[in-house]
C-alpha positions as CSV (number, residue, x, y, z in Angstrom):
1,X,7.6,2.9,-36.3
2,X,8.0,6.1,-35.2
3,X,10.9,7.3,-32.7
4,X,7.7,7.6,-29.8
5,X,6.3,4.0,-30.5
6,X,10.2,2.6,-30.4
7,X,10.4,4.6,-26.9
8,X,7.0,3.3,-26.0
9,X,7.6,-0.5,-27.1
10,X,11.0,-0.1,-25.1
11,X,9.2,1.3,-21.7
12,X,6.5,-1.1,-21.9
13,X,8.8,-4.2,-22.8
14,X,9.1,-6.7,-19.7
15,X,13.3,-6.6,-19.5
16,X,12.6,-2.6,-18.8
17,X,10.5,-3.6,-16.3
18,X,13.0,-5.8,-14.5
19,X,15.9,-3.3,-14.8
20,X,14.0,-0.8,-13.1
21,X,13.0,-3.2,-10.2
22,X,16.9,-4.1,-9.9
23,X,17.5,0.0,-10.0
24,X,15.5,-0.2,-7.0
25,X,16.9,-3.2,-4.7
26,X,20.3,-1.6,-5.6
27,X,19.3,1.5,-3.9
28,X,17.6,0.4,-1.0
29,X,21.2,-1.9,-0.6
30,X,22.9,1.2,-1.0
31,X,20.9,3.6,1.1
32,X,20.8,0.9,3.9
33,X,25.0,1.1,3.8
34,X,25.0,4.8,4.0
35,X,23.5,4.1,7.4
36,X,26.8,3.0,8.4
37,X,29.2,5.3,9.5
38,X,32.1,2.9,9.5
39,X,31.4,2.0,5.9
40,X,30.8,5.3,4.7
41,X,34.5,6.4,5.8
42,X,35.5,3.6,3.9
43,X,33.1,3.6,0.4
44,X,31.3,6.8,1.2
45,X,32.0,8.5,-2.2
46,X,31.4,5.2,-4.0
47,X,28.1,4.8,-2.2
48,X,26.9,8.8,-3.0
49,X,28.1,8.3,-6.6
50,X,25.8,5.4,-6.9
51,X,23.0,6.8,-5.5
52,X,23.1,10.3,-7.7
53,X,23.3,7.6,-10.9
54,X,20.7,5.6,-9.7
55,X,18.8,9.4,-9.4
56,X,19.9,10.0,-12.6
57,X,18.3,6.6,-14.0
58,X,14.9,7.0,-12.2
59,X,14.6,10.6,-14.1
60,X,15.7,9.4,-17.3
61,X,12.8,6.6,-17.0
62,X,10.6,9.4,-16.0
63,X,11.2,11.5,-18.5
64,X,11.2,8.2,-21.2
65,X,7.4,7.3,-20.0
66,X,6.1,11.1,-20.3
67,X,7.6,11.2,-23.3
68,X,6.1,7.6,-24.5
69,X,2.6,8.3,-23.4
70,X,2.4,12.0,-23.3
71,X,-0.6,13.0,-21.6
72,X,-1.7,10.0,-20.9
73,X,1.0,9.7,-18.2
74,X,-0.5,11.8,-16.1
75,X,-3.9,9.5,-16.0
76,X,-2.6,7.0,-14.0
77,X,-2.4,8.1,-10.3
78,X,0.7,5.2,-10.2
79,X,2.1,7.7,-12.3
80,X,1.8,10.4,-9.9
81,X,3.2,8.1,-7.1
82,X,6.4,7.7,-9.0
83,X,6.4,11.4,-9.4
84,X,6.2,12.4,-6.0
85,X,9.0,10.1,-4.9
86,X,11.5,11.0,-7.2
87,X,10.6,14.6,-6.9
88,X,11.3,14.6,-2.8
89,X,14.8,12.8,-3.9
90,X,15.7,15.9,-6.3
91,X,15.1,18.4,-3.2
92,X,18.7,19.9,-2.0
93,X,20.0,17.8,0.9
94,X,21.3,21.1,2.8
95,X,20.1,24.3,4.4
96,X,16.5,24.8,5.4
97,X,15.5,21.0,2.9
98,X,18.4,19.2,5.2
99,X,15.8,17.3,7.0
100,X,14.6,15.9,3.4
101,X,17.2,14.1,2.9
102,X,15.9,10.9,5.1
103,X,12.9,10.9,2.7
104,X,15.5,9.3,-0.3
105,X,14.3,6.0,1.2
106,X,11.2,6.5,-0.2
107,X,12.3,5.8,-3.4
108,X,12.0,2.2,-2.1
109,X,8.4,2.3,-2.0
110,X,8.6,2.7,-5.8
111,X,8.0,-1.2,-6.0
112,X,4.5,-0.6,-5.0
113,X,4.1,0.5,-8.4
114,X,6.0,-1.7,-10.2
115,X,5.1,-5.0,-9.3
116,X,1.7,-5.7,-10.3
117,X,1.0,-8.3,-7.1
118,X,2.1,-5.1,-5.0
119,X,-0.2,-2.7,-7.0
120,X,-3.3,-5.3,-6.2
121,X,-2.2,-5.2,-3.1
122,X,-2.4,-1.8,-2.4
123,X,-5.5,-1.3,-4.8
124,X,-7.2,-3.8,-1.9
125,X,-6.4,-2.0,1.0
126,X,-7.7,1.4,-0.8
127,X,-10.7,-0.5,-1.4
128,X,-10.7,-1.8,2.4
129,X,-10.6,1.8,3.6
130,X,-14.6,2.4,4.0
131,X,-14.7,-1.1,6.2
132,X,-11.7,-0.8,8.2
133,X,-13.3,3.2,9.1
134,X,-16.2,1.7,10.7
135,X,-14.5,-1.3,12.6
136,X,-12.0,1.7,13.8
137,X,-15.1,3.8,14.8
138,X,-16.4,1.0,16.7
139,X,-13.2,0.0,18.3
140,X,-12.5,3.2,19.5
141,X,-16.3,3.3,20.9
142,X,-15.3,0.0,22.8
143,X,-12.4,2.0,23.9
144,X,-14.4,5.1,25.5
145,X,-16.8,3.1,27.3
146,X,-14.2,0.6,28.8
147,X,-12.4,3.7,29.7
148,X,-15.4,5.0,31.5
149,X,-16.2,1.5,32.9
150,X,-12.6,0.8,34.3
151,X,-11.9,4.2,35.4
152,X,-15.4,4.3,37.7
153,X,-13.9,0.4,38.8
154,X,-10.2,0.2,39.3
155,X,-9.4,4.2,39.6
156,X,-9.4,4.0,43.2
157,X,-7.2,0.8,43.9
158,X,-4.7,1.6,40.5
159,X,-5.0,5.5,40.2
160,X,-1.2,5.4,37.9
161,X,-3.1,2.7,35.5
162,X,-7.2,4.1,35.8
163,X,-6.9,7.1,37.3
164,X,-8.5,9.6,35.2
165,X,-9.9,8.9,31.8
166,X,-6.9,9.7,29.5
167,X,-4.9,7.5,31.6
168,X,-7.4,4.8,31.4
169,X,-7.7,5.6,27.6
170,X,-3.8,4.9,27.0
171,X,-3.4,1.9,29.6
172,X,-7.0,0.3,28.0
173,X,-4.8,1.0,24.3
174,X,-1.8,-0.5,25.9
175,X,-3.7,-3.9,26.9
176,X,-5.5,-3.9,23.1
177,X,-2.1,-4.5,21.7
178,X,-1.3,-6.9,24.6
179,X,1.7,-5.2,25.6
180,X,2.5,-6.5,29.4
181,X,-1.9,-6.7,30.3
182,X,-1.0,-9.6,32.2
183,X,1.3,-7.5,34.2
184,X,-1.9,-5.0,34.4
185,X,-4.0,-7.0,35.4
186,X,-2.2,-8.7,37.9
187,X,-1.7,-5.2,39.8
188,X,-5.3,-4.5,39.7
189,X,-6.6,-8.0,40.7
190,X,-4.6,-7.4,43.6
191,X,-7.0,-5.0,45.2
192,X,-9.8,-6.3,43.3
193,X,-9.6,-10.1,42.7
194,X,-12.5,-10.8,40.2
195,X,-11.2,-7.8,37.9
196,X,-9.9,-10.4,35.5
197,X,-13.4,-10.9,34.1
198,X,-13.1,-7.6,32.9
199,X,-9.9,-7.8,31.6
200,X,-10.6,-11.0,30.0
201,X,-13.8,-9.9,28.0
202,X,-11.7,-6.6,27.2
203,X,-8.8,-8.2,25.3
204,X,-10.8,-10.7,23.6
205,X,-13.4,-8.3,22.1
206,X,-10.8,-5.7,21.1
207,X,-8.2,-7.5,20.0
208,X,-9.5,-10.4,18.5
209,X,-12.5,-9.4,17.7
210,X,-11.4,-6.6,15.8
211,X,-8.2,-8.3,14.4
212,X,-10.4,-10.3,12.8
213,X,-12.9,-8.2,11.4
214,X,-9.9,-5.8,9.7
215,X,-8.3,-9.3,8.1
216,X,-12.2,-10.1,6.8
217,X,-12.3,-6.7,5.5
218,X,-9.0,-6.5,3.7
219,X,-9.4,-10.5,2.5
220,X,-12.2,-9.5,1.0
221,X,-11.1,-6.4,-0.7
222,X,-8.2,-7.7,-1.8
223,X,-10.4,-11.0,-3.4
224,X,-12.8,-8.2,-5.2
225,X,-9.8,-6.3,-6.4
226,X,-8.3,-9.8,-8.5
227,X,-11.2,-10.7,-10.1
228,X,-11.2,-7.5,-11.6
229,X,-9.5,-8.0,-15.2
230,X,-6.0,-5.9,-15.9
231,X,-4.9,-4.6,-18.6
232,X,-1.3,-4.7,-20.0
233,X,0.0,-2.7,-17.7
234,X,-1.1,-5.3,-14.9
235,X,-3.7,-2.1,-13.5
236,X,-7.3,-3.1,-12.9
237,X,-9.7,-2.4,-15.2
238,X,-11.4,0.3,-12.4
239,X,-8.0,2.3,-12.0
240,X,-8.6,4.3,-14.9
241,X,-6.9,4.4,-18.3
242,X,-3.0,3.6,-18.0
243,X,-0.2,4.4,-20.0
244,X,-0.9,0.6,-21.5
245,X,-4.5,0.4,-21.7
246,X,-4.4,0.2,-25.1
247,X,-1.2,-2.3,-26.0
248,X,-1.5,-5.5,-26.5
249,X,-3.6,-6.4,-23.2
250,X,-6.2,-4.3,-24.5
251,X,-6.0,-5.5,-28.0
252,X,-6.9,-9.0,-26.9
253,X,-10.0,-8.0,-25.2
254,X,-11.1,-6.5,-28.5
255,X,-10.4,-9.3,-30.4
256,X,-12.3,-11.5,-28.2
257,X,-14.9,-9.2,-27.9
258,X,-15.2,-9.0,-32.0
259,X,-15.4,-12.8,-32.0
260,X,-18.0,-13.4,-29.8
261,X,-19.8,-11.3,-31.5
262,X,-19.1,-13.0,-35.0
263,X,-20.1,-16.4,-33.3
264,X,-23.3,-14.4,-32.2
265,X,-24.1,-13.1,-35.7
266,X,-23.4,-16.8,-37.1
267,X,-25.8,-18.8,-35.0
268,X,-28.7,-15.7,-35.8
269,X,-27.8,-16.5,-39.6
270,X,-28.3,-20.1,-38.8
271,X,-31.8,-19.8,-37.1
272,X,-33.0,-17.8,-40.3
273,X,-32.0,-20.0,-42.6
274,X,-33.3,-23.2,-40.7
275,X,-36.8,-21.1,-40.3
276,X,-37.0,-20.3,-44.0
Protein backbone atom coordinates (compact mmCIF):
# COMPACT_ATOMS: atom_id res chain seq x y z
CA UNK A 1 0.00 0.00 0.00
CA UNK A 2 0.97 3.19 -0.82
CA UNK A 3 1.53 6.12 1.87
CA UNK A 4 -2.14 7.73 0.41
CA UNK A 5 -4.06 4.35 0.69
CA UNK A 6 -2.48 3.92 4.44
CA UNK A 7 -3.82 7.67 5.08
CA UNK A 8 -6.96 6.79 3.31
CA UNK A 9 -7.58 3.28 5.15
CA UNK A 10 -6.74 5.33 8.42
CA UNK A 11 -9.42 8.31 7.75
CA UNK A 12 -12.01 5.95 6.66
CA UNK A 13 -11.43 3.38 9.55
CA UNK A 14 -14.40 3.50 12.20
CA UNK A 15 -11.98 4.26 15.54
CA UNK A 16 -11.05 7.58 13.37
CA UNK A 17 -14.42 8.22 13.14
CA UNK A 18 -15.05 8.02 16.88
CA UNK A 19 -12.03 10.14 17.89
CA UNK A 20 -13.21 12.80 15.80
CA UNK A 21 -16.82 12.69 17.35
CA UNK A 22 -15.10 12.79 20.91
CA UNK A 23 -12.81 15.88 19.48
CA UNK A 24 -16.09 17.34 19.14
CA UNK A 25 -18.12 16.74 22.60
CA UNK A 26 -14.73 17.91 24.13
CA UNK A 27 -15.15 21.17 22.53
CA UNK A 28 -18.56 21.94 22.83
CA UNK A 29 -17.70 20.94 26.89
CA UNK A 30 -15.07 23.36 26.65
CA UNK A 31 -16.60 26.16 24.78
CA UNK A 32 -19.72 25.84 27.08
CA UNK A 33 -17.04 26.54 30.25
CA UNK A 34 -15.46 29.48 28.58
CA UNK A 35 -18.97 30.91 28.98
CA UNK A 36 -18.13 31.20 32.54
CA UNK A 37 -16.49 33.95 33.82
CA UNK A 38 -15.80 32.59 37.19
CA UNK A 39 -14.19 29.44 35.65
CA UNK A 40 -12.29 31.14 33.20
CA UNK A 41 -10.33 33.24 35.98
CA UNK A 42 -9.73 30.01 37.41
CA UNK A 43 -8.86 27.41 34.12
CA UNK A 44 -8.97 30.16 31.53
CA UNK A 45 -5.53 29.33 29.94
CA UNK A 46 -6.22 25.65 30.28
CA UNK A 47 -9.51 26.00 28.60
CA UNK A 48 -7.95 28.30 25.42
CA UNK A 49 -5.05 25.84 25.22
CA UNK A 50 -7.54 23.13 24.70
CA UNK A 51 -9.48 24.68 22.28
CA UNK A 52 -6.41 25.97 19.88
CA UNK A 53 -5.43 21.92 20.07
CA UNK A 54 -8.60 20.78 19.40
CA UNK A 55 -8.29 23.57 16.26
CA UNK A 56 -5.15 22.15 15.60
CA UNK A 57 -6.75 18.48 15.41
CA UNK A 58 -9.78 19.47 13.23
CA UNK A 59 -7.14 20.91 10.55
CA UNK A 60 -4.84 18.17 10.76
CA UNK A 61 -8.04 15.84 9.88
CA UNK A 62 -8.76 18.23 7.17
CA UNK A 63 -5.82 18.30 5.73
CA UNK A 64 -5.45 14.12 6.22
CA UNK A 65 -8.94 13.74 4.14
CA UNK A 66 -7.85 16.17 1.13
CA UNK A 67 -4.92 14.51 1.11
CA UNK A 68 -6.63 10.82 1.20
CA UNK A 69 -9.14 11.59 -1.42
CA UNK A 70 -7.64 14.43 -3.42
CA UNK A 71 -10.09 15.84 -5.54
CA UNK A 72 -12.55 13.87 -4.70
CA UNK A 73 -12.94 15.71 -1.35
CA UNK A 74 -14.28 18.46 -2.73
CA UNK A 75 -17.42 16.28 -4.33
CA UNK A 76 -19.05 15.84 -1.30
CA UNK A 77 -20.95 19.09 -0.18
CA UNK A 78 -20.44 17.38 3.61
CA UNK A 79 -17.05 18.12 2.75
CA UNK A 80 -17.65 21.64 2.20
CA UNK A 81 -19.70 21.89 5.45
CA UNK A 82 -16.73 20.85 7.41
CA UNK A 83 -14.75 23.32 5.56
CA UNK A 84 -16.70 26.26 6.24
CA UNK A 85 -16.80 25.59 9.89
CA UNK A 86 -13.42 25.19 10.59
CA UNK A 87 -12.56 28.01 8.29
CA UNK A 88 -14.76 30.70 10.44
CA UNK A 89 -12.83 29.11 13.68
CA UNK A 90 -9.24 30.09 11.91
CA UNK A 91 -10.60 33.83 11.47
CA UNK A 92 -8.59 36.25 14.06
CA UNK A 93 -10.63 36.71 17.28
CA UNK A 94 -9.69 40.58 17.50
CA UNK A 95 -10.07 43.87 15.61
CA UNK A 96 -12.59 44.32 12.93
CA UNK A 97 -13.23 39.74 12.99
CA UNK A 98 -13.82 40.21 17.01
CA UNK A 99 -17.49 39.61 16.54
CA UNK A 100 -16.33 36.08 14.89
CA UNK A 101 -15.28 34.75 17.54
CA UNK A 102 -18.97 33.52 18.91
CA UNK A 103 -19.18 31.59 15.66
CA UNK A 104 -16.29 28.89 17.26
CA UNK A 105 -19.47 27.09 18.48
CA UNK A 106 -20.24 26.22 15.23
CA UNK A 107 -17.75 23.80 15.23
CA UNK A 108 -20.44 21.81 17.18
CA UNK A 109 -22.54 21.50 14.33
CA UNK A 110 -19.68 19.36 12.78
CA UNK A 111 -21.67 16.21 14.08
CA UNK A 112 -24.23 16.79 11.44
CA UNK A 113 -21.70 15.40 9.33
CA UNK A 114 -20.30 12.85 11.10
CA UNK A 115 -22.96 10.79 12.36
CA UNK A 116 -24.60 9.11 9.58
CA UNK A 117 -28.29 9.15 11.48
CA UNK A 118 -27.66 13.02 11.68
CA UNK A 119 -26.64 13.32 7.92
CA UNK A 120 -30.21 11.41 7.01
CA UNK A 121 -31.52 13.58 9.12
CA UNK A 122 -30.58 16.51 7.58
CA UNK A 123 -30.67 15.02 3.93
CA UNK A 124 -34.70 14.67 4.89
CA UNK A 125 -35.34 17.97 5.89
CA UNK A 126 -33.42 19.24 2.49
CA UNK A 127 -35.67 16.99 0.82
CA UNK A 128 -38.74 18.46 2.89
CA UNK A 129 -37.84 21.96 1.78
CA UNK A 130 -40.26 22.07 -1.56
CA UNK A 131 -43.32 20.83 0.91
CA UNK A 132 -42.71 22.74 3.92
CA UNK A 133 -42.58 26.15 1.11
CA UNK A 134 -46.03 25.59 0.17
CA UNK A 135 -47.59 24.76 3.68
CA UNK A 136 -45.61 28.20 4.68
CA UNK A 137 -47.16 29.94 1.65
CA UNK A 138 -50.45 28.87 2.64
CA UNK A 139 -50.03 29.55 6.28
CA UNK A 140 -48.99 32.80 5.82
CA UNK A 141 -52.15 33.30 3.38
CA UNK A 142 -54.29 32.16 6.44
CA UNK A 143 -52.44 34.76 8.17
CA UNK A 144 -53.25 37.82 5.77
CA UNK A 145 -56.77 37.13 5.57
CA UNK A 146 -57.38 36.55 9.35
CA UNK A 147 -55.51 39.75 9.65
CA UNK A 148 -57.92 41.48 7.40
CA UNK A 149 -60.88 39.56 8.99
CA UNK A 150 -59.93 40.43 12.65
CA UNK A 151 -58.74 43.78 11.99
CA UNK A 152 -62.36 44.91 10.12
CA UNK A 153 -63.94 42.78 13.61
CA UNK A 154 -62.12 43.42 16.79
CA UNK A 155 -60.02 46.83 15.65
CA UNK A 156 -62.56 48.99 17.18
CA UNK A 157 -63.08 47.34 20.69
CA UNK A 158 -59.02 46.02 20.92
CA UNK A 159 -57.28 48.85 18.73
CA UNK A 160 -53.52 47.82 20.86
CA UNK A 161 -54.19 44.00 19.73
CA UNK A 162 -56.24 44.68 15.95
CA UNK A 163 -55.75 47.92 15.42
CA UNK A 164 -54.18 48.24 12.07
CA UNK A 165 -53.11 45.36 9.97
CA UNK A 166 -49.43 44.91 11.06
CA UNK A 167 -50.57 44.91 14.46
CA UNK A 168 -53.12 42.34 13.77
CA UNK A 169 -50.45 40.54 11.66
CA UNK A 170 -48.00 40.14 14.80
CA UNK A 171 -50.84 39.53 17.52
CA UNK A 172 -52.57 36.85 14.85
CA UNK A 173 -48.60 35.33 14.80
CA UNK A 174 -48.47 35.58 18.48
CA UNK A 175 -51.81 33.38 19.05
CA UNK A 176 -50.35 30.76 16.10
CA UNK A 177 -47.65 29.91 18.57
CA UNK A 178 -50.19 29.99 21.40
CA UNK A 179 -48.29 32.35 23.41
CA UNK A 180 -50.95 33.93 26.12
CA UNK A 181 -54.20 33.69 23.11
CA UNK A 182 -56.29 32.87 25.92
CA UNK A 183 -55.33 36.03 27.54
CA UNK A 184 -56.23 37.59 23.92
CA UNK A 185 -58.98 36.43 23.55
CA UNK A 186 -60.40 37.03 26.76
CA UNK A 187 -59.82 40.88 26.27
CA UNK A 188 -61.55 40.92 23.07
CA UNK A 189 -64.58 38.69 24.10
CA UNK A 190 -65.01 41.19 26.54
CA UNK A 191 -66.41 43.75 24.11
CA UNK A 192 -67.42 41.14 21.79
CA UNK A 193 -68.64 37.90 23.49
CA UNK A 194 -68.96 35.39 20.58
CA UNK A 195 -65.35 36.41 19.26
CA UNK A 196 -64.19 33.05 20.60
CA UNK A 197 -65.53 31.35 17.53
CA UNK A 198 -63.07 33.12 15.75
CA UNK A 199 -60.32 32.55 17.83
CA UNK A 200 -61.20 29.01 18.14
CA UNK A 201 -61.26 28.12 14.36
CA UNK A 202 -57.94 30.43 14.11
CA UNK A 203 -55.70 28.39 16.42
CA UNK A 204 -56.95 25.14 15.35
CA UNK A 205 -56.39 25.60 11.58
CA UNK A 206 -52.99 27.38 12.05
CA UNK A 207 -51.57 25.64 14.47
CA UNK A 208 -52.60 22.36 14.29
CA UNK A 209 -53.38 22.16 11.06
CA UNK A 210 -50.26 23.22 9.87
CA UNK A 211 -48.16 21.49 12.70
CA UNK A 212 -49.30 18.66 11.32
CA UNK A 213 -48.89 19.05 7.75
CA UNK A 214 -44.92 20.20 8.27
CA UNK A 215 -44.47 16.71 10.55
CA UNK A 216 -46.31 14.69 7.39
CA UNK A 217 -43.99 16.52 5.14
CA UNK A 218 -40.67 15.91 6.99
CA UNK A 219 -41.92 12.14 8.12
CA UNK A 220 -42.20 11.47 4.82
CA UNK A 221 -39.02 12.90 3.55
CA UNK A 222 -37.09 11.61 6.02
CA UNK A 223 -38.80 7.84 5.21
CA UNK A 224 -37.87 8.46 1.33
CA UNK A 225 -34.40 9.54 2.34
CA UNK A 226 -33.66 5.79 4.32
CA UNK A 227 -34.70 3.64 1.84
CA UNK A 228 -32.27 5.13 -0.32
CA UNK A 229 -29.09 2.67 -0.07
CA UNK A 230 -25.58 4.36 1.43
CA UNK A 231 -22.53 3.80 0.58
CA UNK A 232 -19.50 3.31 2.92
CA UNK A 233 -19.43 6.47 3.92
CA UNK A 234 -23.09 6.19 5.36
CA UNK A 235 -24.15 9.10 2.42
CA UNK A 236 -27.11 8.21 0.16
CA UNK A 237 -26.76 6.95 -2.90
CA UNK A 238 -28.39 10.52 -4.47
CA UNK A 239 -25.74 12.82 -2.54
CA UNK A 240 -23.28 12.37 -5.14
CA UNK A 241 -19.95 10.54 -5.14
CA UNK A 242 -18.16 10.70 -1.52
CA UNK A 243 -14.79 10.43 -0.55
CA UNK A 244 -15.97 6.46 0.13
CA UNK A 245 -18.03 5.72 -2.64
CA UNK A 246 -15.79 3.38 -3.79
CA UNK A 247 -14.38 1.35 -0.43
CA UNK A 248 -15.67 -1.48 0.60
CA UNK A 249 -19.54 -0.26 0.66
CA UNK A 250 -19.25 0.06 -2.88
CA UNK A 251 -17.36 -2.99 -3.47
CA UNK A 252 -20.17 -5.12 -2.12
CA UNK A 253 -22.72 -3.73 -4.36
CA UNK A 254 -20.58 -4.81 -7.29
CA UNK A 255 -20.12 -8.05 -6.14
CA UNK A 256 -23.72 -8.61 -5.70
CA UNK A 257 -24.42 -6.99 -8.78
CA UNK A 258 -21.77 -9.53 -10.69
CA UNK A 259 -23.57 -12.48 -9.02
CA UNK A 260 -26.85 -11.83 -10.00
CA UNK A 261 -25.87 -11.59 -13.10
CA UNK A 262 -23.87 -15.05 -13.02
CA UNK A 263 -27.10 -16.66 -11.59
CA UNK A 264 -28.89 -14.93 -14.59
CA UNK A 265 -26.43 -16.22 -17.27
CA UNK A 266 -26.72 -19.81 -15.46
CA UNK A 267 -30.46 -20.34 -15.54
CA UNK A 268 -30.30 -18.91 -19.62
CA UNK A 269 -27.66 -21.80 -20.04
CA UNK A 270 -30.01 -24.12 -18.40
CA UNK A 271 -33.11 -23.24 -20.63
CA UNK A 272 -30.82 -23.96 -23.83
CA UNK A 273 -29.67 -26.98 -22.81
CA UNK A 274 -33.16 -28.37 -21.62
CA UNK A 275 -34.57 -26.98 -25.25
CA UNK A 276 -31.83 -28.83 -27.20
Amino acid sequence: MSARQRVRTMVEARWFQTAVVGLILVNAVVLGLETSPGIMETRGRLLRTLDLGILGLFVLELLLRVYAHRSEFFRDPWNWFDTVIVGIALLPASGPFAVLRVLRVLRVLRLLSVVPSLRHVVAGLFRALPGMMSILFLVALLLYVSSVMATTLFSGSSPHYFGDLPTSLFTLFQIATADGWGSIAKDVMEHQPMAWTFFVAFVLVSTLVALNLFIAVAVEALEQDSDLPEDSGGRTAEAGPGPGGDGPGGQAQLLAELRALRAEVRELRAERQGVG
